[in-house]
N, C-alpha and C positions, 0 to 999 in steps of 0.2 A: 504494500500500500504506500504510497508516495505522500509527501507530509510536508508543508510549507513551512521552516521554524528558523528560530536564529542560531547560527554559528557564531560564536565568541571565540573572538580576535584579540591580536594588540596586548600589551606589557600586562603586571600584576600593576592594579590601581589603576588600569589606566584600556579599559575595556572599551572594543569596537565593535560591534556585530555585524556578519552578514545575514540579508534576511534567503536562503538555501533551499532551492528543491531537493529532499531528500527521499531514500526508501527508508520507511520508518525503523526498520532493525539496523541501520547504519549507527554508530555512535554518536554524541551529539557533538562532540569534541575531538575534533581528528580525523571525522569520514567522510569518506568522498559524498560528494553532491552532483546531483543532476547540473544544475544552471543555480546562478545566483542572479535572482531578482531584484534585491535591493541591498540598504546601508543604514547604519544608522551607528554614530558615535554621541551616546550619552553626557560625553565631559565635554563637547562642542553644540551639541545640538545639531549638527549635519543628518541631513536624514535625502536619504535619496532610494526610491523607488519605482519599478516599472509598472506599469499599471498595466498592458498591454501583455506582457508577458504574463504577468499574476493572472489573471484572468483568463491566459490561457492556460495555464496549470490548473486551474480550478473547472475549469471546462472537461479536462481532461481526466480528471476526480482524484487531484490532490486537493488534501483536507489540509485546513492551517491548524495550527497548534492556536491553546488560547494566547496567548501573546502576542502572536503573526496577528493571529486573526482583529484583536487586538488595535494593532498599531496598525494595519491596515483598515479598518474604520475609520479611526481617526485623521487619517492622511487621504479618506473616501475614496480609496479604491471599490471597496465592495461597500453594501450598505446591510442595515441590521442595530442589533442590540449590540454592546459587548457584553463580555463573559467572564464571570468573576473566577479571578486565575487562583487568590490564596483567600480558601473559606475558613470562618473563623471555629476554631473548636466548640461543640456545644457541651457544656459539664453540667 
């Protein structure tokens, strides 16, 4: 199954992601990737994505991760709700 999610890049402290077509059993840290789609470094705010391309991976029926999915809303590639990525324990 093919999975749209970020690859983390770049020094310790000092984190860049690629946003990666992957097959989801690939590792998230170190494994090959289809195509990369987009970018986004956190300590600059650079954020660069294809939209043409994402959308054709999703056409295609890769699923994003909720983060992808995510940061893809927000930059309105795709449209929809977001997805709550860290739910809070219930005790």
């Amino acid at each position: 199954m093919l999975v749209i999610r970020f690859f983390r890049t770049g020094k310790r402290n000092q984190p860049s992601f690629k946003l990666v077509v992957t097959e989801k059993t690939n590792p998230t840290r170190g494994g090959r990737f289809l195509e990369e789609v987009g970018f986004y470094n956190p300590v600059t705010k650079e954020k660069v994505v294809k939209p043409e391309r994402v959308k054709h991976w999703l056409s295609v029926g890769a699923k994003p991760s909720p983060s992808a999915h995510n940061f893809l809303i927000r930059h309105k590639v795709i449209e929809g709700k977001k997805l709550p990525i860290h739910q809070k324990k219930v005790t």
